[in-house]
C-alpha positions as CSV (number, residue, x, y, z in Angstrom):
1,X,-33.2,-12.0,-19.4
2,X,-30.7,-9.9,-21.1
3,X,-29.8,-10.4,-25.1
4,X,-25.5,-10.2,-24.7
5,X,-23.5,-13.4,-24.8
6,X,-22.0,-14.5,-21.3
7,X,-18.5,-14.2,-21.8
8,X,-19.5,-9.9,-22.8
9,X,-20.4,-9.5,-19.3
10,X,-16.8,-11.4,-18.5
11,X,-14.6,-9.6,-20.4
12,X,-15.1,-6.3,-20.3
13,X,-12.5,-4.8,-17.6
14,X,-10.4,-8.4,-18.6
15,X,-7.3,-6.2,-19.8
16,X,-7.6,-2.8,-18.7
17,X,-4.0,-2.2,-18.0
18,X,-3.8,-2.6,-14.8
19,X,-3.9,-5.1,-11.7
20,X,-6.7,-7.5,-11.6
21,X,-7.0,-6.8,-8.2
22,X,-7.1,-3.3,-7.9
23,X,-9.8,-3.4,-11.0
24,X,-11.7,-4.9,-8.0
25,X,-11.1,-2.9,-5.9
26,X,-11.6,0.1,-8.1
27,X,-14.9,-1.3,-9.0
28,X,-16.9,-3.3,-6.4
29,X,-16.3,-0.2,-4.3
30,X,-17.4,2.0,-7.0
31,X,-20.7,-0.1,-7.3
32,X,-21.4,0.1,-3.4
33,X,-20.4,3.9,-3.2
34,X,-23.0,4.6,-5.7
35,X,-25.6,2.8,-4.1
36,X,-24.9,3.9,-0.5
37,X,-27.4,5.6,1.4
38,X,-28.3,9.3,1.6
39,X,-26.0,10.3,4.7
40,X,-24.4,6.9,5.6
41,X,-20.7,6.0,5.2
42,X,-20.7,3.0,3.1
43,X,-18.7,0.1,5.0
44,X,-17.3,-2.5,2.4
45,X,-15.3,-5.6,3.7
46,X,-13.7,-8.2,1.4
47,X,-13.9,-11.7,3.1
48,X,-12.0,-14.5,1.4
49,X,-12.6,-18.2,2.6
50,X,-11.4,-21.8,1.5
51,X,-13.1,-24.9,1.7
52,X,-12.0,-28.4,2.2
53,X,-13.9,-31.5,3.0
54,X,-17.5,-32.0,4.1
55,X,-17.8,-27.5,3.7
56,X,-16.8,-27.8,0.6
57,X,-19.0,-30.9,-0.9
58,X,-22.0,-29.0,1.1
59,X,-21.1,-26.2,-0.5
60,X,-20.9,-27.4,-4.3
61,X,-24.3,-29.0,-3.6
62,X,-26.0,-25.6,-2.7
63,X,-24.3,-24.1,-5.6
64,X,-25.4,-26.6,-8.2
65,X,-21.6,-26.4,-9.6
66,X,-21.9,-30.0,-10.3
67,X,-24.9,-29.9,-12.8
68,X,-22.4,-27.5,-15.0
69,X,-19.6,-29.9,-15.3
70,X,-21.2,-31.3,-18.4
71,X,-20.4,-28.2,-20.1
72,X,-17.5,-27.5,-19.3
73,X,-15.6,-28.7,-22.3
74,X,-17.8,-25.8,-24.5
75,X,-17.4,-23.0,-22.5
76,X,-13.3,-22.2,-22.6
77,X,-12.5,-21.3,-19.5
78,X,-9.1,-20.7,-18.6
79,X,-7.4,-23.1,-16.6
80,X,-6.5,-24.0,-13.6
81,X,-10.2,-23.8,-12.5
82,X,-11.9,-25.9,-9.8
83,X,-14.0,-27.9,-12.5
84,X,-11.0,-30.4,-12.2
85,X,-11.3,-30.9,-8.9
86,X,-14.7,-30.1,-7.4
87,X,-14.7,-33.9,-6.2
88,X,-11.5,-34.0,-4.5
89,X,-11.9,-32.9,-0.8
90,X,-8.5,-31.7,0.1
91,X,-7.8,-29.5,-3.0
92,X,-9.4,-25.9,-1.2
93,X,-12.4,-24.2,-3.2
94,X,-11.6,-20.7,-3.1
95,X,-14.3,-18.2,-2.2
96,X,-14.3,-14.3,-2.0
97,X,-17.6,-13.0,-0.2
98,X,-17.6,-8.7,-1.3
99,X,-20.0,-7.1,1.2
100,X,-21.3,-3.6,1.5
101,X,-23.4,-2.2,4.0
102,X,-25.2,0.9,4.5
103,X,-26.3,0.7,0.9
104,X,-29.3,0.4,-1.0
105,X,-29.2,-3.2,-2.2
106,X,-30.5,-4.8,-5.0
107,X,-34.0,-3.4,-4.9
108,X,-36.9,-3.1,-7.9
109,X,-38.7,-5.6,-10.0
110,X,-35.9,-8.3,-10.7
111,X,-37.2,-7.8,-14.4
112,X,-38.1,-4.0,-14.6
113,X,-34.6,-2.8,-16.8
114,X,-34.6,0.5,-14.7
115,X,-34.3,-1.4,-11.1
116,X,-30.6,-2.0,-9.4
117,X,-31.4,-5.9,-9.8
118,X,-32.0,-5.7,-13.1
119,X,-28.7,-3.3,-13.8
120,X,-26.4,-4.5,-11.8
121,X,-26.9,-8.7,-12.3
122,X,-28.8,-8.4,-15.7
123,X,-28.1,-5.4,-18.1
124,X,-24.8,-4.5,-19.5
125,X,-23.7,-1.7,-20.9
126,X,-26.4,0.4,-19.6
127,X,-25.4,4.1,-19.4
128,X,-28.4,5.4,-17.7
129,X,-26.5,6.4,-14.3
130,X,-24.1,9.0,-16.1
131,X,-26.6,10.7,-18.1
132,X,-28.9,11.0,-15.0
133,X,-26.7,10.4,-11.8
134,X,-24.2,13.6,-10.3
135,X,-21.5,12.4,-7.9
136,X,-21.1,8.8,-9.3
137,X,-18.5,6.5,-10.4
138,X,-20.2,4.8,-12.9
139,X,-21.1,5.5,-16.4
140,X,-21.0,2.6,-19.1
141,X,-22.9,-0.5,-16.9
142,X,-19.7,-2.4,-17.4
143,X,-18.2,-2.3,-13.7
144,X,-20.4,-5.8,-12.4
145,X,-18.3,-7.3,-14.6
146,X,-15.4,-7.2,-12.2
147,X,-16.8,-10.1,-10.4
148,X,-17.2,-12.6,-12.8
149,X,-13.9,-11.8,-14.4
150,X,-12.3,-12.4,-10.5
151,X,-14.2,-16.3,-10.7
152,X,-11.9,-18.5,-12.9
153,X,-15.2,-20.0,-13.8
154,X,-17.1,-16.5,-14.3
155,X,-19.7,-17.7,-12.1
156,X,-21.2,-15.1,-9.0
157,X,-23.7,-14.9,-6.6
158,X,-25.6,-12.3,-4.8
159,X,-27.2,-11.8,-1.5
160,X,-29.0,-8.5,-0.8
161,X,-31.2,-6.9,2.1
162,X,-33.2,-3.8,0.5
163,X,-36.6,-2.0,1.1
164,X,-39.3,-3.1,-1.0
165,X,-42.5,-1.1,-2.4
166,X,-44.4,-2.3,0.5
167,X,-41.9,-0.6,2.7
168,X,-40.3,-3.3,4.6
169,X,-37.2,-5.2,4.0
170,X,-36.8,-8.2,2.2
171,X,-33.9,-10.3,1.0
172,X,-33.1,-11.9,-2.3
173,X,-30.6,-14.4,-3.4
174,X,-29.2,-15.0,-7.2
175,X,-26.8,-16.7,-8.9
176,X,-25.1,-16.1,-12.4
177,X,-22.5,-17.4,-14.8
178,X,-21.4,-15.7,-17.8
179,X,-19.8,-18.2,-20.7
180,X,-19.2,-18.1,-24.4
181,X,-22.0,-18.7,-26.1
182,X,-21.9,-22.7,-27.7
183,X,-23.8,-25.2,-28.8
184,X,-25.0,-28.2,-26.5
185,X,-26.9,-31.4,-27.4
186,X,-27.7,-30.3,-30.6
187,X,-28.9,-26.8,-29.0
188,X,-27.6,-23.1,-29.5
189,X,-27.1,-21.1,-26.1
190,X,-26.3,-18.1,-24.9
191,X,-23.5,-18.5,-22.1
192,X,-25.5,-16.5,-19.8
193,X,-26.6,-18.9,-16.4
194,X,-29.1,-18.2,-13.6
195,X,-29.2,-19.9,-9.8
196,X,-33.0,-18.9,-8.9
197,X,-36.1,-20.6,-8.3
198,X,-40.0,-20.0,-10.7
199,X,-38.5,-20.5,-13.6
200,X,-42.0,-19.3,-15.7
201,X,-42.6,-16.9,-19.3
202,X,-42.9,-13.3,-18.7
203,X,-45.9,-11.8,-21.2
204,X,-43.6,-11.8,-24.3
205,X,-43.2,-15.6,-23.9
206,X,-39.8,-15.2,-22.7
207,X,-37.9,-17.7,-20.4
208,X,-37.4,-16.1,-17.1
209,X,-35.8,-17.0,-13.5
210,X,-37.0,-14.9,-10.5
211,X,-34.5,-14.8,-7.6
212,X,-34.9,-16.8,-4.5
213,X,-36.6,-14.2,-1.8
214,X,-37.1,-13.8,2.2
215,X,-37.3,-17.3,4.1
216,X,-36.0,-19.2,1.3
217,X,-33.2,-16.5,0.4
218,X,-31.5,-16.4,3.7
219,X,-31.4,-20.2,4.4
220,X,-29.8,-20.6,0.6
221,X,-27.2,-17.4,1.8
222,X,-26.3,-19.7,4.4
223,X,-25.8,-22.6,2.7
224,X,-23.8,-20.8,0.8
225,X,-21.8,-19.1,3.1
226,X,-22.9,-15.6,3.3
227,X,-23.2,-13.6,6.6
228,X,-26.5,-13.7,7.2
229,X,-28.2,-10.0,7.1
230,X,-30.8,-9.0,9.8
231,X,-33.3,-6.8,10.1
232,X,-31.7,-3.3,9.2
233,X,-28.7,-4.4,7.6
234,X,-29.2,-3.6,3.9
235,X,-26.8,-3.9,1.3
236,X,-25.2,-6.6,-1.0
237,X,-22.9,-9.1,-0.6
238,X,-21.2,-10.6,-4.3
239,X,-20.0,-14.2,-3.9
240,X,-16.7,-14.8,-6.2
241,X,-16.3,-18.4,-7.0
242,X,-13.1,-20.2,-7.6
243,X,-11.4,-16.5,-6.6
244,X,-8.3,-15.8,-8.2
245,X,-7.1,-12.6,-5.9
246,X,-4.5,-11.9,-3.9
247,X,-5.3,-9.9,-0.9
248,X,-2.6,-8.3,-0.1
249,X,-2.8,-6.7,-3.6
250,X,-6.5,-5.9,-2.7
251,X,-5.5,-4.2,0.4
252,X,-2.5,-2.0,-1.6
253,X,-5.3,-1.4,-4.7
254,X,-7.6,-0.2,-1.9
255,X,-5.1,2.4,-0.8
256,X,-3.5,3.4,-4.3
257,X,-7.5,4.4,-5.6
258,X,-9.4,4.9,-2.9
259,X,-7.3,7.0,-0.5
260,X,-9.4,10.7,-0.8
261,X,-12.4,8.7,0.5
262,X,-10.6,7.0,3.2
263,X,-8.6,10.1,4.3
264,X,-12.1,12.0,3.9
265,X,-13.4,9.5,6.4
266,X,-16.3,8.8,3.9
267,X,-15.2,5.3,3.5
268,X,-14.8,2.3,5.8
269,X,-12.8,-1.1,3.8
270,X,-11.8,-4.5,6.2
271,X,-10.0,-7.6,4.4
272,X,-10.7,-10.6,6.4
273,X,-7.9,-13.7,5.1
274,X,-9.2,-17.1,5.3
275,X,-7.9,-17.6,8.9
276,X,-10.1,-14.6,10.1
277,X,-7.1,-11.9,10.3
278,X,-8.3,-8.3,9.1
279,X,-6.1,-5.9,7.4
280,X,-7.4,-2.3,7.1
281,X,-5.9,0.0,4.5
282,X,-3.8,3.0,5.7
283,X,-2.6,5.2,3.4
284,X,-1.6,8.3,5.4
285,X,0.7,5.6,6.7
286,X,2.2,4.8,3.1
287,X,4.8,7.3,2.4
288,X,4.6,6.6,-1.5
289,X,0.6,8.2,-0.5
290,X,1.4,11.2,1.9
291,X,2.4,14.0,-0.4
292,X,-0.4,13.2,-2.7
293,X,-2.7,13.3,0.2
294,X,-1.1,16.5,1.3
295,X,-1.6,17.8,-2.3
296,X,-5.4,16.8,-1.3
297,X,-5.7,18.1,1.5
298,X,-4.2,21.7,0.1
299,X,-6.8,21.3,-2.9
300,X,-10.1,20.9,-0.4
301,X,-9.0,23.9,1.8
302,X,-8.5,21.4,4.7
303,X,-4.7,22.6,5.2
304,X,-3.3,25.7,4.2
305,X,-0.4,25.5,1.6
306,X,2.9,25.8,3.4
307,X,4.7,28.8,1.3
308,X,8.0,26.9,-1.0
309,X,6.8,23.2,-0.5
310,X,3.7,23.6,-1.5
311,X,0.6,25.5,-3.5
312,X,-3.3,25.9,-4.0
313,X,-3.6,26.2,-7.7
314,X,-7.5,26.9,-8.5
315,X,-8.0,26.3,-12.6
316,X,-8.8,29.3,-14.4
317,X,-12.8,29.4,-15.0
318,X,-13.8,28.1,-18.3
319,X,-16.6,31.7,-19.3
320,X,-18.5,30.7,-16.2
321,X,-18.0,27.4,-15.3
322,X,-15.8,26.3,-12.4
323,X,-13.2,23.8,-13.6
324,X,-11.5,22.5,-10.4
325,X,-8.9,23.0,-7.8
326,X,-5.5,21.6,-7.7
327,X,-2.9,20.9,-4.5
328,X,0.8,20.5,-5.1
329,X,3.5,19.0,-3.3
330,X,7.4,19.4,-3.4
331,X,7.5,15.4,-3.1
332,X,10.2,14.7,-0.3
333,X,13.4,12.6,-0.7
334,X,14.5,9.3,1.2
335,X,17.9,9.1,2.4
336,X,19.2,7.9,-1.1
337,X,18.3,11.8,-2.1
338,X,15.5,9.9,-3.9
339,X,11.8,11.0,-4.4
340,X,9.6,8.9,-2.1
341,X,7.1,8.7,-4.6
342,X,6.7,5.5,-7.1
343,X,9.2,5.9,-9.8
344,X,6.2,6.2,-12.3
345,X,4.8,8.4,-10.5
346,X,7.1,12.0,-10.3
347,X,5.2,14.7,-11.5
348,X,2.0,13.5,-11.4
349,X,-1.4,14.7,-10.3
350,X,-4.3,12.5,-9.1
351,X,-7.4,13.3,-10.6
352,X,-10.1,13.0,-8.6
353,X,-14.0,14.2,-9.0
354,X,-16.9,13.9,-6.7
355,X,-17.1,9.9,-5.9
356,X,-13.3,10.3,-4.1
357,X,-11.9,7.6,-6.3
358,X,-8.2,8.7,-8.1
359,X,-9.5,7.7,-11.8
360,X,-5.5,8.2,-12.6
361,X,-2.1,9.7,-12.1
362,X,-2.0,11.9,-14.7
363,X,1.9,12.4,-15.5
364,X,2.7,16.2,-16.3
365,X,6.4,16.5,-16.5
366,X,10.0,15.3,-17.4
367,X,12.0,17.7,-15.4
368,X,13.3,18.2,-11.9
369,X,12.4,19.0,-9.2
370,X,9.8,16.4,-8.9
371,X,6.3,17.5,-7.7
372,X,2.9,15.7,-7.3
373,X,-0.3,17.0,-6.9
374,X,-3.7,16.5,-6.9
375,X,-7.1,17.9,-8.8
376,X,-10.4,17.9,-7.3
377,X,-13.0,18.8,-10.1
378,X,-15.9,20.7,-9.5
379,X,-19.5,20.2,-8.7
380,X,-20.1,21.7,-12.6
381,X,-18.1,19.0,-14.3
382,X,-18.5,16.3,-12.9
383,X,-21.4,14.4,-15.1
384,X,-19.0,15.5,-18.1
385,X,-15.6,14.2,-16.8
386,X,-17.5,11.3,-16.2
387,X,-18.9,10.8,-19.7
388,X,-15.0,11.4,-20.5
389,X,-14.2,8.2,-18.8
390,X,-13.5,4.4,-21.2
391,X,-15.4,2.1,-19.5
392,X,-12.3,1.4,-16.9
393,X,-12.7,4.8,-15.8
394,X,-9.2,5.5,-15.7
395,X,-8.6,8.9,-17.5
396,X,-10.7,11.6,-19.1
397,X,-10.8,11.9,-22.9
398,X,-11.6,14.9,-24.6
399,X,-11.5,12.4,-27.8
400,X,-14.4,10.3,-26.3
401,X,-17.7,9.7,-28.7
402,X,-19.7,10.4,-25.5
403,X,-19.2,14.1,-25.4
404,X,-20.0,15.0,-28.9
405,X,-22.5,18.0,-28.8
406,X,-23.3,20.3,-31.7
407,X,-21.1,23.1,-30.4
408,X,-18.5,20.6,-29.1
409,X,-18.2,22.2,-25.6
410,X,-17.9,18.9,-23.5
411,X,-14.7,18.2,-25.2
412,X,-13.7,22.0,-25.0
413,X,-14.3,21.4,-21.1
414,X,-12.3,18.1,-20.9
415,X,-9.2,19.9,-23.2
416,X,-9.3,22.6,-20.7
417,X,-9.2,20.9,-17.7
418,X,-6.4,18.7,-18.7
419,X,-4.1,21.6,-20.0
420,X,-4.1,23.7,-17.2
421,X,-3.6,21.0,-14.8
422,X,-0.5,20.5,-16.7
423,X,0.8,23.5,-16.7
424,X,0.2,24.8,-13.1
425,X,2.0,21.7,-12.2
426,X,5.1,22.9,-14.9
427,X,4.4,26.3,-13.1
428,X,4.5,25.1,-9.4
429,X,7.8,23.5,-11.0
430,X,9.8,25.8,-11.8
431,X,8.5,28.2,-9.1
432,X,10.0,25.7,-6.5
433,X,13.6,25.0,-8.7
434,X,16.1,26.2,-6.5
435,X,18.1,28.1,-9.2
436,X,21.0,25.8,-11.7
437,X,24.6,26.2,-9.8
438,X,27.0,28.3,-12.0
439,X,28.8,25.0,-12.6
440,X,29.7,25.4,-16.1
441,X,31.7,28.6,-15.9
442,X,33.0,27.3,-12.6
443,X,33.7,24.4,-13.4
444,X,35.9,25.7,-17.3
445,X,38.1,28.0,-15.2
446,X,39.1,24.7,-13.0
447,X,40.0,22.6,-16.0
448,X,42.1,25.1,-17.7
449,X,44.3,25.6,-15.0
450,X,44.2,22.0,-14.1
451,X,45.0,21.5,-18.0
452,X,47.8,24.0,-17.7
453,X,49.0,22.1,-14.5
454,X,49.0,19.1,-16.2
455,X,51.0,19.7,-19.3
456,X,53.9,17.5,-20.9
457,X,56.9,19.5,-20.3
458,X,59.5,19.9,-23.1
459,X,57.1,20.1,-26.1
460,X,57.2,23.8,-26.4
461,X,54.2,26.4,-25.9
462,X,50.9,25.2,-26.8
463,X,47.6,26.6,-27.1
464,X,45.4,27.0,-23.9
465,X,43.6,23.5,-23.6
466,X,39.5,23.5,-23.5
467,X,37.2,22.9,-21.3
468,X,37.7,18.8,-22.4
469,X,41.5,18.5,-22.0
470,X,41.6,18.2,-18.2
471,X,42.1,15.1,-16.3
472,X,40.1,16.3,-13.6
473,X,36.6,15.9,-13.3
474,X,33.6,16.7,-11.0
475,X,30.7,15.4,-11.8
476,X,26.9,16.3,-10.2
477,X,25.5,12.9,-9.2
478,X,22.4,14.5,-8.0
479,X,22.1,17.9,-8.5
480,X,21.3,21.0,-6.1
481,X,17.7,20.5,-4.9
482,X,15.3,21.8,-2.0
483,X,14.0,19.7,0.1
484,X,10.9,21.1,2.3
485,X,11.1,20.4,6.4
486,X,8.1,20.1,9.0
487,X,8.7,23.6,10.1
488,X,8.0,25.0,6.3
489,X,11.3,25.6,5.7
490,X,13.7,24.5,2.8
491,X,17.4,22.8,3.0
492,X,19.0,22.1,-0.1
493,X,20.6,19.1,-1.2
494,X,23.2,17.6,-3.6
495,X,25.9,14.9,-4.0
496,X,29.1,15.1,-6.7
497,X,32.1,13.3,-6.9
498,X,35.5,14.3,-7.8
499,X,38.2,12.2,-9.8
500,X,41.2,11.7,-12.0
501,X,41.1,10.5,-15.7
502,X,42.5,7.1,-16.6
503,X,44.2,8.5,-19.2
504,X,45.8,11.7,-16.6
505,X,49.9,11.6,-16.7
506,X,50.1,12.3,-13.0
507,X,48.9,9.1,-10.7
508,X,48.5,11.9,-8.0
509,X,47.6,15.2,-7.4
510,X,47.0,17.3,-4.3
511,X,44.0,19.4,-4.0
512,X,42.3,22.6,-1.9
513,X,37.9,22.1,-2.1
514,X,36.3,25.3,-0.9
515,X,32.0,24.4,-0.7
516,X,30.1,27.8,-0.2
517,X,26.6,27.8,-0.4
518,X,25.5,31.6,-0.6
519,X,22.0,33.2,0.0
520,X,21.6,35.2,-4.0
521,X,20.6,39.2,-3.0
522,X,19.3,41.8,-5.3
523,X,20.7,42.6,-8.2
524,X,22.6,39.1,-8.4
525,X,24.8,40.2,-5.3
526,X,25.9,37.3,-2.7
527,X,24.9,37.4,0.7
528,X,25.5,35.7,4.0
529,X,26.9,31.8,3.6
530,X,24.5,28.9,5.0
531,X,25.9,26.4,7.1
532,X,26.2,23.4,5.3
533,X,26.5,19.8,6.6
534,X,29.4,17.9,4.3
535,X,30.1,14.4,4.1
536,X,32.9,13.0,1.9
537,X,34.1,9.4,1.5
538,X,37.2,8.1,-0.8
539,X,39.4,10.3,0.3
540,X,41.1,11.8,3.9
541,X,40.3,15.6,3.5
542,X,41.1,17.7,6.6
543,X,39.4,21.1,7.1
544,X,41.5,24.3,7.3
545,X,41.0,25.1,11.0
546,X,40.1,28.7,9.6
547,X,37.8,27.8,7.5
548,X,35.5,25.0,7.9
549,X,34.4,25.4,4.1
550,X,37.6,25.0,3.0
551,X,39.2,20.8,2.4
552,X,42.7,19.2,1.2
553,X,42.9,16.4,-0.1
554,X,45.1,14.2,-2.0
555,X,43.2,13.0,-5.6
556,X,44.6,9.3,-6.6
557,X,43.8,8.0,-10.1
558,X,41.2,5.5,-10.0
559,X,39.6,6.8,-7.1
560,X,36.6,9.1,-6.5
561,X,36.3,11.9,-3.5
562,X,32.4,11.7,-3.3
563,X,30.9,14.6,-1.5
564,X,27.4,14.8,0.1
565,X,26.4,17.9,1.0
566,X,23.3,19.7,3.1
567,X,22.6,22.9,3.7
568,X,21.1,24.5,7.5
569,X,17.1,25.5,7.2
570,X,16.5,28.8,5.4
571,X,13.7,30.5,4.0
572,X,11.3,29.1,0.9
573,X,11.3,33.1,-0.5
574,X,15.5,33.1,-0.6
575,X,17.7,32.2,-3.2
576,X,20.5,30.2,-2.8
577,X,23.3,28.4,-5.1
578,X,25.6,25.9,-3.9
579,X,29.0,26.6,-5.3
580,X,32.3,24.1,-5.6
581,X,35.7,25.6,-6.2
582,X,38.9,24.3,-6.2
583,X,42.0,26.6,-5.6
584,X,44.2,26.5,-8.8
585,X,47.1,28.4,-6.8
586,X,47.2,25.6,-3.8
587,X,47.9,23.2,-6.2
588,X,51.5,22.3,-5.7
């Protein structure tokens, strides 16, 4: 009944790098996906219950969680688990009941290594489905594993409705615990533990368990606490014991992964708490999410690309395969002049392929302005971005031992895909830069007059001062950016600040600020001003009533003028460069 030690089928996706509950999430979803039925969206609710009391002793009797206590002390579990307390009534047993529905179940000769019973409870590390299967998730056997490693004692059951060989449904019922292998009463075992009933010898003379089936199955589901299934309801629900989740971070690794299936409305996921409340993930209602799914939405052909906030970028064909599609997004800013998007997560793509999960966001870039995007890959690549994939399927190798081939084309295929997704994102970049303010030469002809102004009298000529010797500075605290609008349009944005060196000889100075933003012509010619919106605080600048660009102010040492500044809509095909001067001759 398998020849691994328990705690293998534990500790596989133990330290994948990321969130123990979005590991679940990724994966107990990526299990039902891939067994959902031909034409059905798969429905997958996570249902997570405490019990106390009489429920809970009932409970531990059906489970037979009292006949492994003897054990415990040889098979290291970490603590706290509810070993220590399975005989105290009040201290809550926690239970998480996965279910999916519309999907195939747990069908096939329970011992027959090519049925789903056999794969998904018994087998591990079987690759079967990714040399065979298009348009799945899975690819190494490993992902069951997520359950048991979600029980702090590693211990799972399994309730399934499925169509037999005789062509009517039946339901089974089986339950499995995966420990370190140890010695016990002067006996070696192998950690692995079954819940079933017939214990008997298979041909070989081997020690098997068949699961409980029909009649018997559903009143031992009950027992246990499963929704029972009826007639037409096939699927499987996974029993966690001892669950340590949170659901809240269920609900958010739900939306982070799984959002192209969702948004695609191929996907249906409910989170019940233990007082019956239901959360349902939204993620076109997480900003952090929207301009990836806009990217998404651009990359599918379900929205057209709106022209300087956005691209399709189709990946060059590799000889005659078709690589992919990517979607980018100029990601938006909060009021802070911030990029919505996680920090860790500017100028990224989400790489996505035929099962709608994001297998990762892949970062691209270092530079402003920050973009996102995101990859669909094609029909054609699929089975090999799969193969690609370490057995927590979150990124694709071109390194990985499962693509070597005599002519070493996979990994050609997985190297291509992952350098041109990098560089139309660099491309879509720079593309949608608004173009670097003259601010250095700008900024030199300011100082030196302002280092002329500010010169010790009565020590005799000197030579001009550089760039450095003025004790005025203006510094860009964000620099000049566009931002895109719901109309399609652009504005652009940006925020410096002006102030006197602690080490300036004048404690005061007054100043003239003229902010222009022009619109750059052919030929490198200036055009027609925008509008621009200014905000300013520090300091009590008046306008010139003749020209509303134009500000005085008085400049105090150890104070900063900080200046906020956004332009009026204009085109995504214009030009334009935001330009701060101060008037040398009106300071007297």
């Amino acid at each position: 009944m398998g020849g691994a030690a328990g705690e293998a089928y534990a500790n596989t996706l133990k330290s994948p790098g990321m969130q123990p509950e979005h590991v679940l999430a990724r994966e107990a979803i990526q299990n039902s996906v891939d067994a959902g039925l031909e034409g059905e969206k798969v429905r997958v609710c996570f249902r997570h219950v405490l019990l106390t009391g009489t429920a809970k002793a009932a409970f531990v009797d059906a489970a037979g969680l009292s006949d492994m206590t003897t054990r415990v002390a040889h098979l290291e579990l970490a603590s706290p688990n509810c070993f220590a307390s399975l005989d105290k009534p009040r201290t809550p047993l926690s239970l998480l009941y996965v279910e999916d529905h519309n999907a195939e179940g747990l069908s096939g000769d329970p011992h027959e290594k090519g049925s789903n019973f056999y794969r998904l409870l018994l087998s591990l590390g079987d690759r079967s489905k990714s040399r065979t299967s298009k348009g799945t998730g899975g690819s190494y056997g490993f992902g069951k594993s997520v359950y048991s490693s979600s029980s702090a004692i590693q211990t799972i059951f399994a309730y399934t409705r499925f169509v037999g060989n005789d062509g009517s449904e039946h339901t089974r019922v089986f339950g499995c615990a995966y420990f370190a292998s140890h010695e016990h009463r002067g006996k070696n075992y192998s950690g692995r533990a079954w819940l079933g009933t017939k214990r008997h010898e298979d041909k070989a003379g081997r020690l098997v368990i068949d699961p409980y089936e029909d009649r018997q199955a559903d009143k031992l589901a009950e027992k246990l606490g499963f929704l029972v299934r009826e007639e037409g309801d096939r699927g499987t629900t996974i029993l966690i014991i001892d669950a340590t989740v949170d659901l809240s971070d269920i609900v958010v690794g739900v939306e982070d992964w799984w959002w192209p299936r969702l948004v695609a409305n191929r996907l249906d996921v409910e989170i019940y708490d233990p007082s019956g409340a239901v959360s349902v993930p939204r993620p076109k209602k997480n900003d952090q999410l929207k301009p990836f799914i806009e990217a998404f939405e651009v990359a599918r052909g379900v929205a057209a690309p709106k022209q300087g906030s956005q691209a399709l970028r189709p990946l060059n064909r590799l000889g005659e395969t078709t690589l992919g599609t990517c979607g980018f997004v100029v990601a938006p800013l909060n009021d802070q002049g911030n990029p919505i998007v996680r920090p860790d997560r500017c100028n990224t793509i989400a790489l996505i392929r035929a099962p709608l999960m994001v297998v990762a966001y892949k970062a691209c870039s270092e530079t402003a302005p920050v973009v996102v995007g995101a990859f669909m890959a094609a029909d054609e690549v699929d089975v090999i971005l799969k193969k690609s994939e370490p057995p927590a399927h979150d990124r694709w190798d071109p390194d990985s031992a499962n693509l070597r081939d005599v002519k070493g084309e996979a990994k050609t295929l997985v190297t291509a895909v992952m350098s041109r997704i990098r560089d139309n994102l660099r491309r879509f970049q720079r593309e949608a830069a608004p173009p670097a303010p003259a601010k250095q030469k700008r900024l030199s002809i300011l100082e030196r007059a302002l280092g002329s102004y500010f010169r010790p009298q009565g020590m005799g000529p000197k030579a001009p001062p550089g760039p450095t010797d003025s004790p005025l500075h203006l510094v860009f605290a964000k620099q000049p950016h566009a931002i895109p609008t719901d109309d399609g349009m652009l504005k652009l944005r940006s925020v410096f600040d002006i102030y006197l060196d602690p080490q300036a000889t004048e404690d005061e100075v007054k100043l003239q600020l003229r902010i222009s933003c022009p619109v750059m012509e052919d030929e490198g010619q200036e055009g027609d001003d925008l509008a621009l919106t200014v905000k300013f605080t520090g300091v009590d600048a008046e306008t010139d009533p003749t020209d509303p660009r134009l500000y005085r102010f008085a400049m105090k040492k150890g104070i900063k003028a900080h200046f906020a500044i956004e332009s009026e809509s204009y085109h995504p095909a214009w030009t334009v460069r935001l330009r701060p001067e101060i008037d040398a001759e009106a300071m007297q």
